[in-house]
N, CA, C and O atoms as a GROMACS GRO file, in nm:
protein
  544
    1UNK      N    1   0.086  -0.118   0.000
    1UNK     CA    2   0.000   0.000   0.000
    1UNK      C    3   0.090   0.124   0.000
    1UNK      O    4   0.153   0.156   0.101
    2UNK      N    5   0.095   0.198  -0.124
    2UNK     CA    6   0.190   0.314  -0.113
    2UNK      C    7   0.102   0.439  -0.046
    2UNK      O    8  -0.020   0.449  -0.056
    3UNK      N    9   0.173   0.516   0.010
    3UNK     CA   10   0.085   0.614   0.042
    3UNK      C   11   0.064   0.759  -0.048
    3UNK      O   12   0.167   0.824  -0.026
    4UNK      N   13  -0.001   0.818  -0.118
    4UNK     CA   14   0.006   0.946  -0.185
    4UNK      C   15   0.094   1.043  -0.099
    4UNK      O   16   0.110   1.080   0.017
    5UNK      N   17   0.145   1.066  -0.239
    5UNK     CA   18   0.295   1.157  -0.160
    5UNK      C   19   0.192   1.339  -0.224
    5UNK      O   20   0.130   1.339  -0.330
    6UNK      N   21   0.198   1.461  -0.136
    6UNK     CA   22   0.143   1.530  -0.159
    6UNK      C   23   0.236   1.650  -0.083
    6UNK      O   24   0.286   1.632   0.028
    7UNK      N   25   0.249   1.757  -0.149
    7UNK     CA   26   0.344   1.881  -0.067
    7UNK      C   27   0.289   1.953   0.029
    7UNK      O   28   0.188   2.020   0.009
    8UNK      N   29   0.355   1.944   0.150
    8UNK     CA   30   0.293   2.046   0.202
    8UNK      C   31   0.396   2.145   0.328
    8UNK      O   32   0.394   2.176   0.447
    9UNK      N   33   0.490   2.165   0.188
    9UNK     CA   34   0.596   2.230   0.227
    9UNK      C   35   0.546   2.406   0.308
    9UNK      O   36   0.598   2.454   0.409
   10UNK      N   37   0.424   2.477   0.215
   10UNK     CA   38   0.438   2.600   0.239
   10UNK      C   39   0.198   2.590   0.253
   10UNK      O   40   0.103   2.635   0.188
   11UNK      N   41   0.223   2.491   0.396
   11UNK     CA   42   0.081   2.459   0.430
   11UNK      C   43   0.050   2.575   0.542
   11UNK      O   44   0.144   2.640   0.586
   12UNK      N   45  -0.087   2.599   0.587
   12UNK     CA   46  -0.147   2.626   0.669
   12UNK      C   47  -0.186   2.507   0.777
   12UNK      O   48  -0.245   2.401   0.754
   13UNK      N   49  -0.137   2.556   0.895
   13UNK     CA   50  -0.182   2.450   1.035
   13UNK      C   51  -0.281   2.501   1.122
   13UNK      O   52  -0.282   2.619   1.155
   14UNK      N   53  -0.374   2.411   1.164
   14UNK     CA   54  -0.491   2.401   1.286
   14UNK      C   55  -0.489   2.311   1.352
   14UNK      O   56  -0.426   2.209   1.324
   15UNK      N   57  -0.558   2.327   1.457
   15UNK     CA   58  -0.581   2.233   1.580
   15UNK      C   59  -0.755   2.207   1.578
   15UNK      O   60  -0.834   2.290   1.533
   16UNK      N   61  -0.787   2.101   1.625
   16UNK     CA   62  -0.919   2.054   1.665
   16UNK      C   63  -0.960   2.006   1.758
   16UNK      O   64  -0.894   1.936   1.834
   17UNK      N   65  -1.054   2.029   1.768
   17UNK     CA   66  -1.078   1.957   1.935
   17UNK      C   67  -1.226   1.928   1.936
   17UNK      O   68  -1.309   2.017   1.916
   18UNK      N   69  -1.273   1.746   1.970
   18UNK     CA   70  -1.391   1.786   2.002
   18UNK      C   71  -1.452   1.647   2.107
   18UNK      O   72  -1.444   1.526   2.083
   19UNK      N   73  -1.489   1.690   2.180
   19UNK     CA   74  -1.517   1.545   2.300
   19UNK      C   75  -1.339   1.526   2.376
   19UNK      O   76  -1.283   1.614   2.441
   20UNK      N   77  -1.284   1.391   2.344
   20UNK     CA   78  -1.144   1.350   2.371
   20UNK      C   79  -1.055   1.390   2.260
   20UNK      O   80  -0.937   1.418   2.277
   21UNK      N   81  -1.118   1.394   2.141
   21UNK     CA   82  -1.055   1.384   2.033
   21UNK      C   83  -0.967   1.504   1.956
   21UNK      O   84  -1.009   1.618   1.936
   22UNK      N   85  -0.871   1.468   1.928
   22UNK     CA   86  -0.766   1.613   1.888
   22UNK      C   87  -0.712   1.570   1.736
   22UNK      O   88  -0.674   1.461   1.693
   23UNK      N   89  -0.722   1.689   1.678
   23UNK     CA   90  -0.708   1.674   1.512
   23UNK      C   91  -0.572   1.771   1.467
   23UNK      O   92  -0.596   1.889   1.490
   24UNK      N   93  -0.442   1.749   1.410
   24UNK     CA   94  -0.377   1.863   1.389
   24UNK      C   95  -0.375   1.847   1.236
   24UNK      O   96  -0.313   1.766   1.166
   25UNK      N   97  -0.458   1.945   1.204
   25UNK     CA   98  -0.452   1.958   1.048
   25UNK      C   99  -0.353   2.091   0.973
   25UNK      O  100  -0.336   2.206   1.015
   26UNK      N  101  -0.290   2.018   0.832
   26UNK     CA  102  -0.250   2.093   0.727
   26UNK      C  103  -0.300   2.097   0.653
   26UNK      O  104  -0.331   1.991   0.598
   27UNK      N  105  -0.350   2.240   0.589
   27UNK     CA  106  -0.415   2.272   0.456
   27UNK      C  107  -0.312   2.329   0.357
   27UNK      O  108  -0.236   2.422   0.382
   28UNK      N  109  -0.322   2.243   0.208
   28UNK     CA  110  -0.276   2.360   0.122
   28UNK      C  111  -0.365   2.365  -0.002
   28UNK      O  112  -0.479   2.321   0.011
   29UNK      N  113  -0.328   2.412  -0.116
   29UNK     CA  114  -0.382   2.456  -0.228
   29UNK      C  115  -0.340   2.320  -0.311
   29UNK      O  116  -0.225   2.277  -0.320
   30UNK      N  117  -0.445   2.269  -0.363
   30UNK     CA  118  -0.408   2.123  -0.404
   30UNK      C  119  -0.566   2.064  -0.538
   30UNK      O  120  -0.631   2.134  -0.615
   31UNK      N  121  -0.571   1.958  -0.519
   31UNK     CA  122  -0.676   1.913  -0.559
   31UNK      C  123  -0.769   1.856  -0.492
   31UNK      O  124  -0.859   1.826  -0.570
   32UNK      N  125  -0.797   1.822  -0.370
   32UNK     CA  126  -0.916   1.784  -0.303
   32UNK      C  127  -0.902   1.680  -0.231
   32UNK      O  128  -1.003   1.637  -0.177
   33UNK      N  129  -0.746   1.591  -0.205
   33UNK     CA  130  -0.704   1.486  -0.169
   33UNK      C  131  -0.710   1.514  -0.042
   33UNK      O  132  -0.645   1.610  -0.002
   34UNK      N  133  -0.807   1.418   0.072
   34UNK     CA  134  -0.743   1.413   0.215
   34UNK      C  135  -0.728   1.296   0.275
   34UNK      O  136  -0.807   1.202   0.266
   35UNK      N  137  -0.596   1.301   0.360
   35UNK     CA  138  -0.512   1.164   0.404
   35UNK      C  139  -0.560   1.223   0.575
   35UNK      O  140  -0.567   1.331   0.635
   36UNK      N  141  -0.584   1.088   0.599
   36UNK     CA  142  -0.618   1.076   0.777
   36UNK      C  143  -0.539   0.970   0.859
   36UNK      O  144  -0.570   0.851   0.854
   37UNK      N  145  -0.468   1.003   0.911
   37UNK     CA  146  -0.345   0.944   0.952
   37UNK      C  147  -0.304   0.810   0.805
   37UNK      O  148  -0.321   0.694   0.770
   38UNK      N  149  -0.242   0.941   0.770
   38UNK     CA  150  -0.184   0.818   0.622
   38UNK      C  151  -0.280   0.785   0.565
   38UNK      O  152  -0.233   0.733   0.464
   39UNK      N  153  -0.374   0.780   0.559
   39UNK     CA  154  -0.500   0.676   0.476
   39UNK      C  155  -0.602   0.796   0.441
   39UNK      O  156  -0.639   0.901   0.495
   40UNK      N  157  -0.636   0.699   0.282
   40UNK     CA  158  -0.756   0.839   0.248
   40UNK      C  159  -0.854   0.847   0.339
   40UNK      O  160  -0.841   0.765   0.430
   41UNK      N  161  -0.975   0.936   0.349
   41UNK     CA  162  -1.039   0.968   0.441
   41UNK      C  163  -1.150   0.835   0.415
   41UNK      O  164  -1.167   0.748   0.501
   42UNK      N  165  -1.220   0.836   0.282
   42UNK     CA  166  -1.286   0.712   0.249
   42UNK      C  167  -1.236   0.572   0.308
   42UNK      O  168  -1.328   0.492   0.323
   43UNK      N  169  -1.096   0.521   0.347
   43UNK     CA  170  -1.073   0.440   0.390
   43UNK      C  171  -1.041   0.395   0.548
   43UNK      O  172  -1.027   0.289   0.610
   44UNK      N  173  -1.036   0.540   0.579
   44UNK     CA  174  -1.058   0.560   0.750
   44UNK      C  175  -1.151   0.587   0.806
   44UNK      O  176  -1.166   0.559   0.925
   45UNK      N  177  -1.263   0.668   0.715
   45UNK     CA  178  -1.440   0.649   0.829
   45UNK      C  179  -1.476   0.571   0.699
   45UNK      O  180  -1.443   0.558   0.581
   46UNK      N  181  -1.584   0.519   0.817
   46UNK     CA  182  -1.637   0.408   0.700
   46UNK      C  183  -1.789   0.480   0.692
   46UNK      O  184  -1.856   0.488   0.589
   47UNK      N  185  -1.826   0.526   0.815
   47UNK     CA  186  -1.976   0.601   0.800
   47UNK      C  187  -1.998   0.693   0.683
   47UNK      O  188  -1.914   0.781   0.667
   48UNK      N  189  -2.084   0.687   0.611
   48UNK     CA  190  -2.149   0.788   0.561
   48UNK      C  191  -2.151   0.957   0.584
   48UNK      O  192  -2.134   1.058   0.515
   49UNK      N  193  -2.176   0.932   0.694
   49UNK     CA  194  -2.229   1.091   0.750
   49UNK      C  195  -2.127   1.157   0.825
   49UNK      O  196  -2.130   1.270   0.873
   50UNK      N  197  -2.043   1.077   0.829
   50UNK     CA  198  -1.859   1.132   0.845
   50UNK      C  199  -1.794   1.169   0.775
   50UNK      O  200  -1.732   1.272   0.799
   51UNK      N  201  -1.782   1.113   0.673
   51UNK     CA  202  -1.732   1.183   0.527
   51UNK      C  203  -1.800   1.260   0.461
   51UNK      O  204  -1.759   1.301   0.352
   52UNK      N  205  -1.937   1.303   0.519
   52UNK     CA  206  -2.000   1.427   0.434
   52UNK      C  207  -1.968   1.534   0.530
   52UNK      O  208  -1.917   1.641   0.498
   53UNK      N  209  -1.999   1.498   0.650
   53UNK     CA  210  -1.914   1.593   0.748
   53UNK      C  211  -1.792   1.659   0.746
   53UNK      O  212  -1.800   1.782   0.751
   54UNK      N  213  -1.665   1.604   0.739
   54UNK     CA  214  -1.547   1.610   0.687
   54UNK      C  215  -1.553   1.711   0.547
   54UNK      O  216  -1.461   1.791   0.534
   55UNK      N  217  -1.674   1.706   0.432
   55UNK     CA  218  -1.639   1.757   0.350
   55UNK      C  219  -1.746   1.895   0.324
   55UNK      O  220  -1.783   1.952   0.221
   56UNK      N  221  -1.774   1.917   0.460
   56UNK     CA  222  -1.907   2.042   0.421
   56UNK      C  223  -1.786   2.188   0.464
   56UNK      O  224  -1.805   2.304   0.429
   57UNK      N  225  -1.716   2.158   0.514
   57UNK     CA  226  -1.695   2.286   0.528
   57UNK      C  227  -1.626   2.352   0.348
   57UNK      O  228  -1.628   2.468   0.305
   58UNK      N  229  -1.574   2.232   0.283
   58UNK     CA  230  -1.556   2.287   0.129
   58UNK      C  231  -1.713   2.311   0.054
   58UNK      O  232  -1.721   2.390  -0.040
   59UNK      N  233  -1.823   2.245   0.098
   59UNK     CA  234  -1.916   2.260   0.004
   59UNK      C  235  -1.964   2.400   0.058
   59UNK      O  236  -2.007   2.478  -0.027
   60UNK      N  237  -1.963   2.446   0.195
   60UNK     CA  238  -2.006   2.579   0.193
   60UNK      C  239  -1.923   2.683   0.123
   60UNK      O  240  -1.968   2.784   0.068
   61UNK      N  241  -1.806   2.651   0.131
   61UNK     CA  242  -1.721   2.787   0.084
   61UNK      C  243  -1.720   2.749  -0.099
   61UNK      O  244  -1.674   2.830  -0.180
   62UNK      N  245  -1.763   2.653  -0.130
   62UNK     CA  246  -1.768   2.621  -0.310
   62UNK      C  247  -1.686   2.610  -0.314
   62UNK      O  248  -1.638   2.707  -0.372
   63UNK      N  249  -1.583   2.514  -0.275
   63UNK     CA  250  -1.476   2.465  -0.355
   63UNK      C  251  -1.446   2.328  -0.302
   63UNK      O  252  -1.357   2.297  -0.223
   64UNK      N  253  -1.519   2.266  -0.349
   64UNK     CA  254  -1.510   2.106  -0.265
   64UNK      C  255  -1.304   2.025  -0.349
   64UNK      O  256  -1.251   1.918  -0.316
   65UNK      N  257  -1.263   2.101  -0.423
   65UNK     CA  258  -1.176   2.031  -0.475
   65UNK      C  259  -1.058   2.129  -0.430
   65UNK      O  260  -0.976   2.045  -0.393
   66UNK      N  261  -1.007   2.235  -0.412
   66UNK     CA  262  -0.920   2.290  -0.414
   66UNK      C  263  -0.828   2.273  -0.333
   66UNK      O  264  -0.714   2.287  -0.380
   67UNK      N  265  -0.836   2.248  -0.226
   67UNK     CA  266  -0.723   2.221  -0.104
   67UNK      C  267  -0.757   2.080  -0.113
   67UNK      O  268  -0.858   2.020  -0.152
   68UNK      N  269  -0.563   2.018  -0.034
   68UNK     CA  270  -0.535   1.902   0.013
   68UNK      C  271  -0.548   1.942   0.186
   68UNK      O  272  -0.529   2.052   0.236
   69UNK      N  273  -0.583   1.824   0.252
   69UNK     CA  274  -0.578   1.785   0.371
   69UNK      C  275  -0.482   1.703   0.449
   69UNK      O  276  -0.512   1.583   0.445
   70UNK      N  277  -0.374   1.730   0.519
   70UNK     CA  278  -0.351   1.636   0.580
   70UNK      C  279  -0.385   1.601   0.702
   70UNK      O  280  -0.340   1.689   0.776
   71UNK      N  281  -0.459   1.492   0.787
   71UNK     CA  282  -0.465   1.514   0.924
   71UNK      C  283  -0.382   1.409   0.991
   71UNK      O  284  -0.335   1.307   0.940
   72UNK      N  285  -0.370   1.453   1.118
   72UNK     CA  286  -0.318   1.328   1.238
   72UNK      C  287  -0.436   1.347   1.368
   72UNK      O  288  -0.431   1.445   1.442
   73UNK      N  289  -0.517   1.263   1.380
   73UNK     CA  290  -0.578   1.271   1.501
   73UNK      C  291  -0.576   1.119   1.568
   73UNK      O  292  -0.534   1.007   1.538
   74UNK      N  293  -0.641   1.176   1.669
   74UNK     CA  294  -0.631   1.061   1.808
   74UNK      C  295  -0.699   1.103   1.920
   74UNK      O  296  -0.725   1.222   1.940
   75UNK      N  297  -0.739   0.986   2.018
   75UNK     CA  298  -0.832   1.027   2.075
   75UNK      C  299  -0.953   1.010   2.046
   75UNK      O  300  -0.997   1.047   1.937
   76UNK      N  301  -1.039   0.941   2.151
   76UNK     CA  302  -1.203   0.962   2.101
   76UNK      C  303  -1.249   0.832   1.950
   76UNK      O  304  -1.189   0.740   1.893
   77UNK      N  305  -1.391   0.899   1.941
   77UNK     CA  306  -1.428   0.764   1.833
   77UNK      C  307  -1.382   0.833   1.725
   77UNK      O  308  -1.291   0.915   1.707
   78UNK      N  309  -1.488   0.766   1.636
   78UNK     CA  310  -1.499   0.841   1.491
   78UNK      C  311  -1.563   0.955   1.454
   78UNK      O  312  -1.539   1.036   1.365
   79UNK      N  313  -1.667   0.947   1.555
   79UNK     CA  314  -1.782   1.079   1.539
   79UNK      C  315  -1.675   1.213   1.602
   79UNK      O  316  -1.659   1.324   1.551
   80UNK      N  317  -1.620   1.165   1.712
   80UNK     CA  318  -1.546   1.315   1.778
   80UNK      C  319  -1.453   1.334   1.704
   80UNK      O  320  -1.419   1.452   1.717
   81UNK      N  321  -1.358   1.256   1.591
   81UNK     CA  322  -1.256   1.266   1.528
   81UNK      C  323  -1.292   1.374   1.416
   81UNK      O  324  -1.253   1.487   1.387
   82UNK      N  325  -1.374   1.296   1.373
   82UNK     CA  326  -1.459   1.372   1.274
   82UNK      C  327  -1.495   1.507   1.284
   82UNK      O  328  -1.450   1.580   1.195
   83UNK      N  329  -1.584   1.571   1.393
   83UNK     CA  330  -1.606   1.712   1.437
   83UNK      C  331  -1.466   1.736   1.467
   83UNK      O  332  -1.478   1.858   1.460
   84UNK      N  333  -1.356   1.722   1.492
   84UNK     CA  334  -1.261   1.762   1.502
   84UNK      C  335  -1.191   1.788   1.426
   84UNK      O  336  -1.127   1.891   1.444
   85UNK      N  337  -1.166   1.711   1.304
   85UNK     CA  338  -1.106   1.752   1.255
   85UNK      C  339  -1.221   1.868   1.092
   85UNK      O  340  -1.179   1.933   0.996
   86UNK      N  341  -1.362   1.838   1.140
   86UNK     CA  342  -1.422   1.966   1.100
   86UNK      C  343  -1.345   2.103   1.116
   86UNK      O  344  -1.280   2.157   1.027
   87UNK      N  345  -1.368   2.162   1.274
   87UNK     CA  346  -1.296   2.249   1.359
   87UNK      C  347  -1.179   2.295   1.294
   87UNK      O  348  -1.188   2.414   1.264
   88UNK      N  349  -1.054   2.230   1.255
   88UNK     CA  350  -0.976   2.218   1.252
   88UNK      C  351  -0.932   2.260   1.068
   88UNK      O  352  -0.857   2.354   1.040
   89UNK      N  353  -0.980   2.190   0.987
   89UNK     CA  354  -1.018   2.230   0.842
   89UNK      C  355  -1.105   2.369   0.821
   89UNK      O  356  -1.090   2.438   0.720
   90UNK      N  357  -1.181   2.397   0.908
   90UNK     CA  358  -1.245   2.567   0.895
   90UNK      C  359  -1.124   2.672   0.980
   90UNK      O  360  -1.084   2.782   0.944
   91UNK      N  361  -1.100   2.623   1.055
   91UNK     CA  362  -1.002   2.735   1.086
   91UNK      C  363  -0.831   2.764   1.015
   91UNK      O  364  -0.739   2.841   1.041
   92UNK      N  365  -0.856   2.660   0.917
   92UNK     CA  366  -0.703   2.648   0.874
   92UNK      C  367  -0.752   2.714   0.742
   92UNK      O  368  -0.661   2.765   0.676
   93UNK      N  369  -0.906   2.726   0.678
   93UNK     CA  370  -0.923   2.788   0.577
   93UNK      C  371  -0.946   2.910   0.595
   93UNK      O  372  -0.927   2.988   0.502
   94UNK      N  373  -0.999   2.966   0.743
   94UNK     CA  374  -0.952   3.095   0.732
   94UNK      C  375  -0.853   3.168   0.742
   94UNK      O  376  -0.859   3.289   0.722
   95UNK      N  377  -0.703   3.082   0.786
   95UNK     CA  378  -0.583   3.143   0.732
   95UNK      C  379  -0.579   3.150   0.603
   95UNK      O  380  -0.516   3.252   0.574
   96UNK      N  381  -0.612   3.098   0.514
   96UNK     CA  382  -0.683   3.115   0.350
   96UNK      C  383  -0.704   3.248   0.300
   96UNK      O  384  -0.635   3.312   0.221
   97UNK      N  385  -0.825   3.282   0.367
   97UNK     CA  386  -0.881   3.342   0.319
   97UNK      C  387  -0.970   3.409   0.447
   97UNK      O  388  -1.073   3.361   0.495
   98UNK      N  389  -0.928   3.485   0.473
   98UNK     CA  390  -1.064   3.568   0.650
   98UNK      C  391  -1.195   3.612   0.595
   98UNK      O  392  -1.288   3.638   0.671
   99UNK      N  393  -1.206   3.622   0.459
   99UNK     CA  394  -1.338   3.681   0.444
   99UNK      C  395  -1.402   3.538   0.409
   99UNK      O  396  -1.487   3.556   0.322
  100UNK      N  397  -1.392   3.399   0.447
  100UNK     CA  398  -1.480   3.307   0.442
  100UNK      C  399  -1.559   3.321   0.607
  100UNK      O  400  -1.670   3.274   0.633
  101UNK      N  401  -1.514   3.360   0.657
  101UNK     CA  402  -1.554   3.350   0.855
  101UNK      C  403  -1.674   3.348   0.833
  101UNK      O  404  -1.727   3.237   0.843
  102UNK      N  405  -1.762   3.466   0.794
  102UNK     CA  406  -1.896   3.464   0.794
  102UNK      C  407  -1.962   3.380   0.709
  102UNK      O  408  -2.082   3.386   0.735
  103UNK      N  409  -1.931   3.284   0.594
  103UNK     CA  410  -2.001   3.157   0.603
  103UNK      C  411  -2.005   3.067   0.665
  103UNK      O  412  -2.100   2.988   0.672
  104UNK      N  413  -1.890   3.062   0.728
  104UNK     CA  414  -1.841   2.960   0.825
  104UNK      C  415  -1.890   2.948   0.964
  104UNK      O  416  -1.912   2.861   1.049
  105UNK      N  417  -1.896   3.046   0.952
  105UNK     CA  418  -1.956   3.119   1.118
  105UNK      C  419  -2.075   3.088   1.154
  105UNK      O  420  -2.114   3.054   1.266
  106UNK      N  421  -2.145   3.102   1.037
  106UNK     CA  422  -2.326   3.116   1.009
  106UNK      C  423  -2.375   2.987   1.036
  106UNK      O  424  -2.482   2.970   1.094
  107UNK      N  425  -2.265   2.845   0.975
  107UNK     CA  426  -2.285   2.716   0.999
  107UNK      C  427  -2.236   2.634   1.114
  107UNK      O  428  -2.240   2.513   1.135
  108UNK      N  429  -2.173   2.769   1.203
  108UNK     CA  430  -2.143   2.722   1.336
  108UNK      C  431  -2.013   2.608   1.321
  108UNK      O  432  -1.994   2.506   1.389
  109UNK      N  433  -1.918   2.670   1.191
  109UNK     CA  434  -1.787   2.563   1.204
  109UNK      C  435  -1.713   2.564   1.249
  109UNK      O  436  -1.635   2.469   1.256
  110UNK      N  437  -1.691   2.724   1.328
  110UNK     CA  438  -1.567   2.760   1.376
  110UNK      C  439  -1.563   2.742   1.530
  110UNK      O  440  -1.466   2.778   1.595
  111UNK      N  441  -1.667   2.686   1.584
  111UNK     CA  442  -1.678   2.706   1.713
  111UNK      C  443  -1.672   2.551   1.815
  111UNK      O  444  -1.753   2.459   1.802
  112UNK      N  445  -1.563   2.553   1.908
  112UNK     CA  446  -1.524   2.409   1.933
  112UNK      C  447  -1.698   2.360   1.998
  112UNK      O  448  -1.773   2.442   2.053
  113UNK      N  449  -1.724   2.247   1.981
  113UNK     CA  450  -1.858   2.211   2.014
  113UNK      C  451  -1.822   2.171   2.188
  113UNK      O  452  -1.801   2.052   2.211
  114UNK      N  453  -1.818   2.230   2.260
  114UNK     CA  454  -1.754   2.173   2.391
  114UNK      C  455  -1.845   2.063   2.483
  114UNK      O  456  -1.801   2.016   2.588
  115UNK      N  457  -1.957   2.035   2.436
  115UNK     CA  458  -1.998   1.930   2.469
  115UNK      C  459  -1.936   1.813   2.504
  115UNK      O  460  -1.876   1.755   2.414
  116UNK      N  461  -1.937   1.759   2.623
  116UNK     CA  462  -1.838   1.632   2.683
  116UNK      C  463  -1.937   1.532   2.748
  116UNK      O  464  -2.058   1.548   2.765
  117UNK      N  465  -1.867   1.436   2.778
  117UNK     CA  466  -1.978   1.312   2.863
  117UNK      C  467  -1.948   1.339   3.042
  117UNK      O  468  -1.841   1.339   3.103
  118UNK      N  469  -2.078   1.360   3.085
  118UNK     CA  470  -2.129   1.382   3.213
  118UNK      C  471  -2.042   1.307   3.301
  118UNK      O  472  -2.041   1.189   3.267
  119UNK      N  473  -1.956   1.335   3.419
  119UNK     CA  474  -1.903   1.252   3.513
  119UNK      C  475  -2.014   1.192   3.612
  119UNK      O  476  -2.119   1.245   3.648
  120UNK      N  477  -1.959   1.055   3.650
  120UNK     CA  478  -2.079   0.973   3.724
  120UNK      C  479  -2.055   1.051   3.862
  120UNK      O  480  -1.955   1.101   3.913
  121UNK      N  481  -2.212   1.037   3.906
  121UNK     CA  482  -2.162   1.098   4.069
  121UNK      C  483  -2.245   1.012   4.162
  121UNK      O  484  -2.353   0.954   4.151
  122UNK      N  485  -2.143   1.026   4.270
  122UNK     CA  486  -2.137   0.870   4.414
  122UNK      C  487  -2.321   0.848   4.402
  122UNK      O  488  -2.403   0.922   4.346
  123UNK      N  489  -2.338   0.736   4.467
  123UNK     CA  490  -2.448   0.708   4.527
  123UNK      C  491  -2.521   0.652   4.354
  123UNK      O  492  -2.611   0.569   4.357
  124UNK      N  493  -2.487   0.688   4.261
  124UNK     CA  494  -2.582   0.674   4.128
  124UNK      C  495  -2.508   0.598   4.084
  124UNK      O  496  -2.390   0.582   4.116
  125UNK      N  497  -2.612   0.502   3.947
  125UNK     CA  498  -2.553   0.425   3.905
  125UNK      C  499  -2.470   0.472   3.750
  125UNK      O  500  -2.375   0.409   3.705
  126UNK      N  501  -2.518   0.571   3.696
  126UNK     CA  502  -2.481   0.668   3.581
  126UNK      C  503  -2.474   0.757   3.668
  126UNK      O  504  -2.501   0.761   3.788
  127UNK      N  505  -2.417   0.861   3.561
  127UNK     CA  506  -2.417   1.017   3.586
  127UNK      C  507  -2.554   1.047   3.688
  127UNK      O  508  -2.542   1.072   3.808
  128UNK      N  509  -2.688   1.039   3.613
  128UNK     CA  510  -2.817   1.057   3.613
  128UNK      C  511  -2.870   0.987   3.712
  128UNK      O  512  -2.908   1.015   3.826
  129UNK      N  513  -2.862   0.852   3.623
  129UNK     CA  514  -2.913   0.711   3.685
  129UNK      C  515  -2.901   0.661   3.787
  129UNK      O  516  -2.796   0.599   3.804
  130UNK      N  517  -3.017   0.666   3.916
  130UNK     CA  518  -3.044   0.600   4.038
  130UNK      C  519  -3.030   0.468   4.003
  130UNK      O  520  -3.071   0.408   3.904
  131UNK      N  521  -2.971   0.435   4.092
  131UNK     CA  522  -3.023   0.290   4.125
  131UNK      C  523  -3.121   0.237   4.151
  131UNK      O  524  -3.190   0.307   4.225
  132UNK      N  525  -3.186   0.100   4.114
  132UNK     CA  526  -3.324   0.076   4.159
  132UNK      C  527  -3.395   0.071   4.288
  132UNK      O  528  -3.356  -0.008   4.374
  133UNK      N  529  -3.499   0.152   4.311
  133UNK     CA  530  -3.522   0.193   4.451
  133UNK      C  531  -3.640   0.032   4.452
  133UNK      O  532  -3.722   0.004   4.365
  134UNK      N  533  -3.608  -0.049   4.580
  134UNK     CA  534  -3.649  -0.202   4.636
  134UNK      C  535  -3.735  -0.151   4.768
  134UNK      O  536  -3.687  -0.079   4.856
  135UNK      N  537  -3.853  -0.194   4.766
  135UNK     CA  538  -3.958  -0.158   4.875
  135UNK      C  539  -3.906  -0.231   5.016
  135UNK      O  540  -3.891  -0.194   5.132
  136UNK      N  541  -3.888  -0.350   4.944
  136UNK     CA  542  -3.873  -0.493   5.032
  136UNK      C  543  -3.706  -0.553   4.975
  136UNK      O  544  -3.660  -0.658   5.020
   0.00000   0.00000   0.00000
């Protein structure tokens, strides 16, 4: 398995973050190729709605082909990888270009989703979740 060799001598860098999951992405001016830790993106999420994810922040700005991607993430599933390295691809295109912000903005891409999973607390059996209350 060779890997696509792609330049990204004179790239733009971001960070992502979303749940556990941390994304450090390079953007450059390319053809539309993105590698996720080494592997195309098609061959690293397998979901559907991950790879359309991954690719909306080009369909808002109209240019689903123009930049290459490289990412390295870790951490977390696929879904947090994914919003992460969303995060991470919109903010590296507004080193691009700053007058994309306000489309970007409007679709809420630029903003880390800080949503996390609830810590359990004593006495419960979840976060939430009592234990079953026994009469007898």
């Amino acid at each position: 398995m060779s890997e696509p060799q792609i330049n990204f001598k004179d790239s733009k860098y971001s960070t992502g973050r979303r749940k556990k999951s941390i994304a450090k992405i390079w953007l450059t001016k390319g053809s539309g190729k993105i590698l996720v830790n080494g592997k195309n993106y098609d061959e690293y999420f397998k979901r559907d709605n991950h790879k359309m994810q991954l690719l909306r922040p080009f369909e808002i700005i109209n240019q689903p082909t123009s930049y290459d991607v490289r990412c390295s993430v870790k951490g977390g599933g696929h879904t947090g990888q994914a919003g992460a390295m969303v995060l991470g691809i919109s903010k590296a295109l507004l080193q691009f270009d700053p007058e994309l912000k306000s489309a970007l903005k409007k679709e809420k891409l630029t903003t880390r989703d800080s949503r996390a999973v609830e810590r359990k607390k004593y006495g419960h059996r979840k976060a939430r979740r009592s234990f079953q209350f026994s009469k007898r």
